[in-house]
C-alpha positions, 0 to 999 in steps of 0.5 A, spaced: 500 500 500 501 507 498 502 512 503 500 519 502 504 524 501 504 531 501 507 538 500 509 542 506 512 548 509 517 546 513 518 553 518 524 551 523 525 553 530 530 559 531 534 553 536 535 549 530 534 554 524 542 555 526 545 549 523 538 547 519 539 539 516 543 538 510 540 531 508 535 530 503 531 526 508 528 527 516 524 523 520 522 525 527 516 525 531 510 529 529 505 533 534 498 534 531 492 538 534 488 531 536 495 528 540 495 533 545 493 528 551 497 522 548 502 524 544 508 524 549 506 516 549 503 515 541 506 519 537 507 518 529 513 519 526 514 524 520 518 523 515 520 530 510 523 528 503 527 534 501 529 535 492 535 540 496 537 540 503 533 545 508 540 548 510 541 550 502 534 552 502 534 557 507 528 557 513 521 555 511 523 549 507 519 546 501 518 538 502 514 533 501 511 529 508 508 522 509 508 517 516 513 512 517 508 507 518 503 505 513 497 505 518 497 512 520 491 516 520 492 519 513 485 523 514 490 528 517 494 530 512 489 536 509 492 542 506 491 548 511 492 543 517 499 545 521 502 540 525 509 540 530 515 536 530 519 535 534 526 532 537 525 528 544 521 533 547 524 539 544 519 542 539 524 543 532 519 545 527 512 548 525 510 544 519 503 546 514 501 541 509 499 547 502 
C-alpha cells in the first residue's frame, strides 16, 4: 500500500534554524492538534523528503511529508492543517501541509 504524501512548509525553530539539516531526508516525531493528551506516549513519526537540503534552502523549507508507518491516520494530512515536530521533547519545527 501507498502512503500519502504531501507538500509542506517546513518553518524551523530559531534553536535549530542555526545549523538547519543538510540531508535530503528527516524523520522525527510529529505533534498534531488531536495528540495533545497522548502524544508524549503515541506519537507518529514524520518523515520530510527534501529535492535540496533545508540548510541550502534557507528557513521555511519546501518538502514533501508522509508517516513512517503505513497505518497512520492519513485523514490528517489536509492542506491548511499545521502540525509540530519535534526532537525528544524539544519542539524543532512548525510544519503546514499547502
Amino acid at each position: 500500500m501507498m502512503c500519502m504524501i504531501v507538500e509542506v512548509l517546513v518553518t524551523w525553530l530559531e534553536s535549530k534554524a542555526i545549523i538547519l539539516p543538510d540531508t535530503l531526508r528527516y524523520s522525527t516525531a510529529a505533534k498534531f492538534e488531536e495528540d495533545e493528551e497522548t502524544w508524549e506516549k503515541e506519537a507518529w513519526s514524520i518523515v520530510l523528503e527534501f529535492t535540496e537540503p533545508p540548510a541550502k534552502q534557507g528557513n521555511p523549507s519546501r518538502g514533501k511529508a508522509r508517516f513512517l508507518v503505513e497505518n497512520a491516520p492519513e485523514d490528517r494530512l489536509v492542506s491548511g492543517k499545521i502540525f509540530e515536530m519535534y526532537e525528544g521533547m524539544k519542539k524543532v519545527a512548525e510544519v503546514t501541509i499547502l
